[in-house]
MDAnalysis code that builds the backbone (N, CA, C; Angstrom):
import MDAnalysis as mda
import numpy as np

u = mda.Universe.empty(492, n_residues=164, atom_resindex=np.repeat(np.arange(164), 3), trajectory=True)
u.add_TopologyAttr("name", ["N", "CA", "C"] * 164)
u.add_TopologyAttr("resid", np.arange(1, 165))
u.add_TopologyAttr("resname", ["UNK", "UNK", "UNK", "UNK", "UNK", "UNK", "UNK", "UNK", "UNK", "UNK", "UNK", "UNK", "UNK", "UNK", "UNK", "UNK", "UNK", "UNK", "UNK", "UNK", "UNK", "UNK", "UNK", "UNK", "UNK", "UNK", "UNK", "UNK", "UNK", "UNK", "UNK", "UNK", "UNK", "UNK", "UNK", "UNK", "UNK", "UNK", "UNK", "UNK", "UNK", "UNK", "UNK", "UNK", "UNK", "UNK", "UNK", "UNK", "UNK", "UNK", "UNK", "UNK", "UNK", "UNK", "UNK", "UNK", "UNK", "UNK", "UNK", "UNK", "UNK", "UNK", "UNK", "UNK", "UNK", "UNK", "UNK", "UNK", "UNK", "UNK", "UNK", "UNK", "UNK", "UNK", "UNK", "UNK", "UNK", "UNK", "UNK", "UNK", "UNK", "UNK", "UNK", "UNK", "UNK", "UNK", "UNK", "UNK", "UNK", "UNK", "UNK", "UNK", "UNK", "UNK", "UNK", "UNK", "UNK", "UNK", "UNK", "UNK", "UNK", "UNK", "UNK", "UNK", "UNK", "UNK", "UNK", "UNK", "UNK", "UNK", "UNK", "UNK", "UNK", "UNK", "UNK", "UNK", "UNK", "UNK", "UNK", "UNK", "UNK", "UNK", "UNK", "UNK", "UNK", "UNK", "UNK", "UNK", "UNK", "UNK", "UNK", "UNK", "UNK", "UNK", "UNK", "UNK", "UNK", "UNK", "UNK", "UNK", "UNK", "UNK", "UNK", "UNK", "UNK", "UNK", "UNK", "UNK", "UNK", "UNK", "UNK", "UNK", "UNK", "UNK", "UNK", "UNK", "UNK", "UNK", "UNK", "UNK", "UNK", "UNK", "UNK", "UNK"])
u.atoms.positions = np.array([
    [107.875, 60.525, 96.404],
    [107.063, 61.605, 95.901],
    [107.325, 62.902, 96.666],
    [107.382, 62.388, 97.900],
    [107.861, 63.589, 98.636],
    [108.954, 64.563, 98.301],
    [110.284, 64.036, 97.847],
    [111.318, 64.538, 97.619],
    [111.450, 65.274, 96.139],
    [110.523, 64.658, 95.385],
    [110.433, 65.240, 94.288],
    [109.515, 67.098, 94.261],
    [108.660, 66.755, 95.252],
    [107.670, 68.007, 95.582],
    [108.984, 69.031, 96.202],
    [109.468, 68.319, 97.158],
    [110.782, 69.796, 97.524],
    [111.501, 69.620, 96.747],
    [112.091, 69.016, 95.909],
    [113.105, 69.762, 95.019],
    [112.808, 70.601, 94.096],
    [111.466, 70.261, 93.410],
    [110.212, 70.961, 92.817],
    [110.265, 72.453, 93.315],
    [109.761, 72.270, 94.539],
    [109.596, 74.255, 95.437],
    [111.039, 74.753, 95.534],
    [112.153, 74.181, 95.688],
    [113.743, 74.557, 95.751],
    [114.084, 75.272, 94.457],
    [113.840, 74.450, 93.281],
    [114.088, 74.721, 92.120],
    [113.046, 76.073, 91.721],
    [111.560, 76.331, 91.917],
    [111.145, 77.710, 92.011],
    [111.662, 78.582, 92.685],
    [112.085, 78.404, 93.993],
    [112.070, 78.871, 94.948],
    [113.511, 79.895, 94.242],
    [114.494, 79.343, 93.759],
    [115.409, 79.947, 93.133],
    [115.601, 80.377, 91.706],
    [114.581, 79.837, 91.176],
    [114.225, 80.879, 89.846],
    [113.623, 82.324, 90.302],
    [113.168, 81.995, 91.385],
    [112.170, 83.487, 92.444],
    [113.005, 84.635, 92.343],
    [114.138, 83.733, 92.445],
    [114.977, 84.575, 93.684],
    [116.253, 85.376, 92.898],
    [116.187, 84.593, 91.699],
    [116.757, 85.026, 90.514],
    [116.463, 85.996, 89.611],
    [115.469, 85.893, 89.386],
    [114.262, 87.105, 88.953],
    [114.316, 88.012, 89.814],
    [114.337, 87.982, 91.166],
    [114.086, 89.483, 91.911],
    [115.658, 90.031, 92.023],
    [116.451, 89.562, 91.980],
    [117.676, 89.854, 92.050],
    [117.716, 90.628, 90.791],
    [117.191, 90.146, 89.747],
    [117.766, 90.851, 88.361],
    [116.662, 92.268, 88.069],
    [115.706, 91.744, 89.043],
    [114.639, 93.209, 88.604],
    [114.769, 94.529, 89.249],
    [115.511, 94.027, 90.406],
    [116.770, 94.669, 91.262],
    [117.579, 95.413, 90.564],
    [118.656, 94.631, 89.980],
    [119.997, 95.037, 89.276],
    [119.435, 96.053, 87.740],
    [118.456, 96.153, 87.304],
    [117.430, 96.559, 86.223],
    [117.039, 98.051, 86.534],
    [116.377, 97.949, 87.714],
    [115.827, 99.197, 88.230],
    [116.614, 100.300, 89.469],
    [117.805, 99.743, 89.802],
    [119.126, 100.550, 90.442],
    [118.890, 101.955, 89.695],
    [118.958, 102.549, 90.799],
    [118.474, 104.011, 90.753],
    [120.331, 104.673, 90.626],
    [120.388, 105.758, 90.331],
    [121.830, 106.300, 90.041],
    [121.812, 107.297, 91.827],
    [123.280, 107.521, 92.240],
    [123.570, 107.570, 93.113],
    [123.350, 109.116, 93.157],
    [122.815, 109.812, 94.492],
    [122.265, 110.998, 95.084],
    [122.863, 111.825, 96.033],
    [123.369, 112.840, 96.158],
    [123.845, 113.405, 97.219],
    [123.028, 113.557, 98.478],
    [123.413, 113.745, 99.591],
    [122.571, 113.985, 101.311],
    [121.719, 114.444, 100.903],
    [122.127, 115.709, 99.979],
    [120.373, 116.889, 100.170],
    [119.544, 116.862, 99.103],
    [119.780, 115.758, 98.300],
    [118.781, 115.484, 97.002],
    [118.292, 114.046, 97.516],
    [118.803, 113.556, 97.843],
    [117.912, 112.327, 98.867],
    [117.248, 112.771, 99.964],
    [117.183, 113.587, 100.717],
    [116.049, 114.052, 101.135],
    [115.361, 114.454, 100.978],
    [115.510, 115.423, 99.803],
    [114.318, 115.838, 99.060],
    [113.700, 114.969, 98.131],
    [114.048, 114.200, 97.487],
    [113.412, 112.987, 97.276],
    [112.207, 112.341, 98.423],
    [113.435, 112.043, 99.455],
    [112.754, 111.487, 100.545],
    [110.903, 112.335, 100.877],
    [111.841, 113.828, 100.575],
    [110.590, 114.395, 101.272],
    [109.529, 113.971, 100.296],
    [109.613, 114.076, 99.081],
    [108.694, 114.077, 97.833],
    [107.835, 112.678, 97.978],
    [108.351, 111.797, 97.981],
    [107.848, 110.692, 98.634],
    [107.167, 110.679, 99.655],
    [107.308, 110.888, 100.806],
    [106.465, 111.198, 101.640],
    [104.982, 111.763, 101.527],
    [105.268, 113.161, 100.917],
    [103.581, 113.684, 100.490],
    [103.353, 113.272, 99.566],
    [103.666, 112.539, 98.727],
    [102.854, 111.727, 97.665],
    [102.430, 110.595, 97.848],
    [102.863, 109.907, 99.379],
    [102.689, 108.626, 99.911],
    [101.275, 109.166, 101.146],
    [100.899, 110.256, 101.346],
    [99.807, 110.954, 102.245],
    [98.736, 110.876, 102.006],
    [97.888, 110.567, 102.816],
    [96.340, 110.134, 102.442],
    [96.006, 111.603, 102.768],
    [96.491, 112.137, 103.786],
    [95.891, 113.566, 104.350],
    [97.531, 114.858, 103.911],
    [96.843, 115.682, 103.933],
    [97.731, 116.791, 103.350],
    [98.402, 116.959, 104.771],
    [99.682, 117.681, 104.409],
    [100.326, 118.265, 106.153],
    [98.831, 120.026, 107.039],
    [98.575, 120.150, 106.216],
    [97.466, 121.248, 105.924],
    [96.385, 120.552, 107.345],
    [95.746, 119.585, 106.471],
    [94.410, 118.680, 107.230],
    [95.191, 117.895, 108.445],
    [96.581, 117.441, 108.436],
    [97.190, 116.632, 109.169],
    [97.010, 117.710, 110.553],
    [97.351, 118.929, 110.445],
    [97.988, 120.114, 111.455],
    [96.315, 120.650, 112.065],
    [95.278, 120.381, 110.960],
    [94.441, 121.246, 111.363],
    [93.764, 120.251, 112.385],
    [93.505, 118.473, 112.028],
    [93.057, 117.663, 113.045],
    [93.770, 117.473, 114.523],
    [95.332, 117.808, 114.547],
    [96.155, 118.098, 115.886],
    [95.259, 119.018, 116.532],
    [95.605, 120.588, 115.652],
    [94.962, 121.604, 116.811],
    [93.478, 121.654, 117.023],
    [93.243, 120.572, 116.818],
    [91.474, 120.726, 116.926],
    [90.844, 119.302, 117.926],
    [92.482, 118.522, 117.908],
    [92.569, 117.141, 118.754],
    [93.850, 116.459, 119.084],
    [94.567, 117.491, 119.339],
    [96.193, 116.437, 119.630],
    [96.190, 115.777, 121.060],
    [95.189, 114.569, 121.194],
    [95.460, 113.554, 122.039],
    [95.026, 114.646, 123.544],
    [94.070, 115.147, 123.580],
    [93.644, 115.936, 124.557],
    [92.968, 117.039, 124.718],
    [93.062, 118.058, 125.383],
    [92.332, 119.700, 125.161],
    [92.661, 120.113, 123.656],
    [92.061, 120.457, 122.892],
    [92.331, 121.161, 121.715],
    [92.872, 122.530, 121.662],
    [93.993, 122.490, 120.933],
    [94.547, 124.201, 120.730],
    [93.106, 125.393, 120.828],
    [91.974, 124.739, 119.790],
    [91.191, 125.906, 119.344],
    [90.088, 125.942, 120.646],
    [90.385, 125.083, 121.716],
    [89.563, 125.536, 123.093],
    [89.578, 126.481, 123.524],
    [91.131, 127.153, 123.725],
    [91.389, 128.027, 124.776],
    [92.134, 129.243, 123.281],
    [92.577, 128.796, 122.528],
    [93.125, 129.983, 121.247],
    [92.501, 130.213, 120.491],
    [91.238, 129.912, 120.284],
    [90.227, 129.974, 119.407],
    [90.564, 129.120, 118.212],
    [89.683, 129.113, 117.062],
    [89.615, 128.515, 115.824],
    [90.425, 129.720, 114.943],
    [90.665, 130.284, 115.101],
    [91.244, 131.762, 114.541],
    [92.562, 131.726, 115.147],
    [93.147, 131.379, 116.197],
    [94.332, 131.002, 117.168],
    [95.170, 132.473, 117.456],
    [94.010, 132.995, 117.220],
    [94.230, 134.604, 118.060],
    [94.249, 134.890, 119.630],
    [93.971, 133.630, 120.173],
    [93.631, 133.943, 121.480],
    [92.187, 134.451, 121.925],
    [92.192, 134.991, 122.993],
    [91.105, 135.000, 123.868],
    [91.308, 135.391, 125.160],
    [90.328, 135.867, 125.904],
    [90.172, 136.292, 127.568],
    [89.281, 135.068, 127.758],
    [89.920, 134.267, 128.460],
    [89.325, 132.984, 129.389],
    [88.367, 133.532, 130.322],
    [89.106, 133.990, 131.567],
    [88.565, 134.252, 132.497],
    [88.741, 135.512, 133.628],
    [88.229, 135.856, 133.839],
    [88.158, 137.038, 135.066],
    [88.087, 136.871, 136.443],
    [89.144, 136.713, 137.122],
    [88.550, 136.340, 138.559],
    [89.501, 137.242, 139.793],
    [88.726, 136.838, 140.802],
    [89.155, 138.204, 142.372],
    [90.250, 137.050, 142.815],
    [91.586, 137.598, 143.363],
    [92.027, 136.868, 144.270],
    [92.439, 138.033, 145.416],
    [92.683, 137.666, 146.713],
    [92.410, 138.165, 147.659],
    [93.468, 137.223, 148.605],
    [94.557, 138.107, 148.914],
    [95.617, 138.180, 150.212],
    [95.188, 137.861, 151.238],
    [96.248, 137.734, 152.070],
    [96.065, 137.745, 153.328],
    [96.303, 139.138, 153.902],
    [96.860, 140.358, 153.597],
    [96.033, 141.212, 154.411],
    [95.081, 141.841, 153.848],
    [94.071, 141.475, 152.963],
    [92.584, 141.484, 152.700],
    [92.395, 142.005, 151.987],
    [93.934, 142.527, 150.642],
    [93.632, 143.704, 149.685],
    [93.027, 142.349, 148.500],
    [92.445, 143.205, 147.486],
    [91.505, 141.957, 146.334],
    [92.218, 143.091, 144.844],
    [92.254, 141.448, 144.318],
    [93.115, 141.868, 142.365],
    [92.269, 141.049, 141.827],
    [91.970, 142.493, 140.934],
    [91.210, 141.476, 139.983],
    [91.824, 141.487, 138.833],
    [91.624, 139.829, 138.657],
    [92.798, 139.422, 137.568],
    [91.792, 138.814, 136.426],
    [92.651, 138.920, 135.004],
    [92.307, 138.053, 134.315],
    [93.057, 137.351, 133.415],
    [92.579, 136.242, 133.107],
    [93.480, 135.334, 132.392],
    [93.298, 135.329, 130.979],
    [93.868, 135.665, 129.946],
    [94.185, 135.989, 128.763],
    [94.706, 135.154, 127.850],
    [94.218, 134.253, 127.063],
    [95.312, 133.330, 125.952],
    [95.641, 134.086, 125.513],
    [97.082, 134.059, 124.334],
    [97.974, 134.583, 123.708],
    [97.888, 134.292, 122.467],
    [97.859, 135.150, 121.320],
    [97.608, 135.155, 120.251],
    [98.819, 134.120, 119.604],
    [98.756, 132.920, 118.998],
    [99.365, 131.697, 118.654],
    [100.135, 132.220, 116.723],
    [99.504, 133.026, 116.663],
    [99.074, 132.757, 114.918],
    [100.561, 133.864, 114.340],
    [101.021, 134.808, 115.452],
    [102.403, 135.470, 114.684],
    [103.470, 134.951, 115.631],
    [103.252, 133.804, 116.144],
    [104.420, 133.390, 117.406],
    [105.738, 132.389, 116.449],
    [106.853, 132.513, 116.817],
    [108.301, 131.956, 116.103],
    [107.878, 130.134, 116.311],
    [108.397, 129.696, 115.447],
    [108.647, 128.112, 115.691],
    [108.919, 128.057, 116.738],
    [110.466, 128.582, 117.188],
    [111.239, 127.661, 118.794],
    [110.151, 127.928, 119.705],
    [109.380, 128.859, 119.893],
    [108.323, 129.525, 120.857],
    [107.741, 128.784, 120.823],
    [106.879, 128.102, 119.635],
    [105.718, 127.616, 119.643],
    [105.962, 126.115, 120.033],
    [107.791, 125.706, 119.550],
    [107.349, 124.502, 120.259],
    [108.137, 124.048, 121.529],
    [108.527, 125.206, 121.622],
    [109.283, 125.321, 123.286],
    [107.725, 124.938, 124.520],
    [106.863, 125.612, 124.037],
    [106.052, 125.892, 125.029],
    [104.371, 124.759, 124.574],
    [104.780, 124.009, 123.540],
    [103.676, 123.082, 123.408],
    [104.743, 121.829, 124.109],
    [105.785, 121.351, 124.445],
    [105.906, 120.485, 125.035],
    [106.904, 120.452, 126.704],
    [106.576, 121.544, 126.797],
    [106.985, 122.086, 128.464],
    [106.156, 122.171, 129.225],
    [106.825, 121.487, 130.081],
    [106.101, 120.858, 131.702],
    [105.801, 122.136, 132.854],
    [106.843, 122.912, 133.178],
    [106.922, 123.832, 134.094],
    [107.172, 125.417, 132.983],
    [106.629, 126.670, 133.336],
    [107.463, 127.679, 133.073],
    [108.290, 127.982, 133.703],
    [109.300, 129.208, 132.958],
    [110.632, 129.467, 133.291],
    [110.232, 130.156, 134.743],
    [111.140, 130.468, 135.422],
    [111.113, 130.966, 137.058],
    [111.208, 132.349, 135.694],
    [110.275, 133.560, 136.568],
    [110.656, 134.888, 136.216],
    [110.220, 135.334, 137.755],
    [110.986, 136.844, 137.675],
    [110.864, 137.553, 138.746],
    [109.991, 138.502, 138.634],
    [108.906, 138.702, 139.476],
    [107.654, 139.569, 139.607],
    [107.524, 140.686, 140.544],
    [106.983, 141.632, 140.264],
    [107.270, 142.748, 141.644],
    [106.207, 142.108, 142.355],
    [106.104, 143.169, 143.480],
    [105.385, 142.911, 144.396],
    [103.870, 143.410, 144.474],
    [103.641, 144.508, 142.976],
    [102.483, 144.613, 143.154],
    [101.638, 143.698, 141.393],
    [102.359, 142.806, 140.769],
    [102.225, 141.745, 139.805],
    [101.772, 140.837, 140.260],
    [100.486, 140.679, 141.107],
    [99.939, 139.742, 141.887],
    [99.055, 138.635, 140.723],
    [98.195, 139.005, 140.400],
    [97.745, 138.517, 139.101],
    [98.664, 137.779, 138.062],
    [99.632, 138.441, 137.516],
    [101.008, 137.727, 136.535],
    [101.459, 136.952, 137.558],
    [101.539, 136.985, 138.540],
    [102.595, 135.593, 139.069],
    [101.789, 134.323, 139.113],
    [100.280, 134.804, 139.550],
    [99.652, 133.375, 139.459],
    [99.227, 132.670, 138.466],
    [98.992, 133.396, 137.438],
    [98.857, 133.242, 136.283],
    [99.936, 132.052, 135.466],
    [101.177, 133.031, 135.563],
    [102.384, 132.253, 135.212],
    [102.535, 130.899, 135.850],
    [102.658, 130.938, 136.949],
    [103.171, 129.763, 138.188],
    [101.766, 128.810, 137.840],
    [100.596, 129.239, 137.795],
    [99.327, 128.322, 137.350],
    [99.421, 127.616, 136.120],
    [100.493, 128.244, 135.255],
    [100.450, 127.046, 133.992],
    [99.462, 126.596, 133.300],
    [98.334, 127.252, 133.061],
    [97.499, 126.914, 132.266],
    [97.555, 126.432, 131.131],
    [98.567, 126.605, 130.400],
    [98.463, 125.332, 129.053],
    [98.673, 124.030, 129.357],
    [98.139, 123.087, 128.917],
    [97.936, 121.949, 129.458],
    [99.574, 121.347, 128.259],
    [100.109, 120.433, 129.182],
    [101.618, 119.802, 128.543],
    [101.541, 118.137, 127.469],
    [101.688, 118.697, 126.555],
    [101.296, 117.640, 125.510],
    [102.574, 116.842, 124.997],
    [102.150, 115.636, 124.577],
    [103.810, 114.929, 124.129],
    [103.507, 114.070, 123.012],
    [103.736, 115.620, 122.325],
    [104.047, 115.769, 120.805],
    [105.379, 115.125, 120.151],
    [105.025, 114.999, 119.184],
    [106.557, 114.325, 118.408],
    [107.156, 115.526, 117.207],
    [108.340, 115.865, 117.086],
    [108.211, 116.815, 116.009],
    [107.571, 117.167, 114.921],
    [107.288, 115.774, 114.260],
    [106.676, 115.817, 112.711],
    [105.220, 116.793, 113.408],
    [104.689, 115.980, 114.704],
    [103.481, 116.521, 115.075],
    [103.090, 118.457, 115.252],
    [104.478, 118.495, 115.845],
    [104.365, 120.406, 116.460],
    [104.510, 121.296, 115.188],
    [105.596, 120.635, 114.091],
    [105.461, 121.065, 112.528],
    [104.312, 121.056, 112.451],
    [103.698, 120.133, 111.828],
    [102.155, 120.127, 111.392],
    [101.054, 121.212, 112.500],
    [101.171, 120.988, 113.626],
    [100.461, 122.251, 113.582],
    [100.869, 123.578, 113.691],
    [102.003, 123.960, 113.419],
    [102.685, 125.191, 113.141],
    [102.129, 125.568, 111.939],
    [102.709, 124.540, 110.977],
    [102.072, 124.784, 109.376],
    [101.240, 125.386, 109.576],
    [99.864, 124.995, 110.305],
    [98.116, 125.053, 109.590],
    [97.928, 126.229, 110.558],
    [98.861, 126.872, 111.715],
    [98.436, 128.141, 112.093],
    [98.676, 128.720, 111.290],
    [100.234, 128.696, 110.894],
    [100.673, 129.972, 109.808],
    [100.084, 129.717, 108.289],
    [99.209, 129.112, 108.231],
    [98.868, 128.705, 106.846],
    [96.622, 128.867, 106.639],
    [96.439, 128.989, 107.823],
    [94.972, 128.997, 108.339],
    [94.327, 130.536, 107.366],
    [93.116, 130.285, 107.460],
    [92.672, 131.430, 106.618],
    [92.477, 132.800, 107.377],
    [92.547, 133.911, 107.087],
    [92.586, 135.319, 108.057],
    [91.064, 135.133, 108.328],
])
């Protein structure tokens, strides 16, 4: 009885397999060049999206896995004056400095994502009375996030796409 039950599932098992092969050979799609298969590709994609790239970009800058863009750039991603504060030398002269976010919302792609996933800023050279800009700079206040591309797109989109 036994042997009859597997030859039984063998014998489906390859009518299965016969059928998908032919529903296969049935539905063969005609052949696509590089840049019409990606656009395909792409088309697929947002039609396969529960969330728009729009809502995708706007939940990043409002939560990409840490401080939110719209903490320190506002919800508007115009920026902002953080903070105002004295620093004071050693021979006892006082700057008063303040720290300024940078308006996000007319900044280039490479910019925007040069500097959402960089660790250190570039060395620049400061005079000697740029006391304020050097600490500023060298302080690094944007916090260093590790974003994936699809991710820094998406919130590029929803700045340049956000309402005035």
């Amino acid at each position: 009885m036994k042997y009859i039950y597997v030859i039984f599932l063998l014998f489906n098992l390859s009518l299965f397999a016969n059928e998908v092969e032919q529903n296969q050979l049935e539905n063969k799609q005609p052949e696509v060049n590089g840049a019409e298969q990606k656009q395909q590709q792409d088309l697929i994609d947002i039609n396969n999206s529960f969330i728009t790239k729009y809502e995708y970009g706007k939940m990043l800058y409002n939560n990409p896995r840490g401080i939110g863009c719209n903490s320190c750039h506002g919800n508007d991603a115009r920026g902002r004056k953080m903070v105002d504060f004295k620093h004071q030398l050693l021979d006892k002269k006082v700057y008063n400095c303040t720290l300024v976010i940078p308006d996000i919302k007319s900044i280039d792609y490479e910019t925007f994502s040069l500097k959402v996933n960089t660790k250190k800023n570039l060395n620049l050279k400061f005079e000697k009375e740029q006391v304020c800009e050097k600490l500023i700079h060298y302080a690094n206040v944007m916090p260093t996030y590790f974003l994936v591309e699809e991710e820094i797109e998406a919130i590029f989109y929803y700045i340049q796409n956000m309402k005035k």
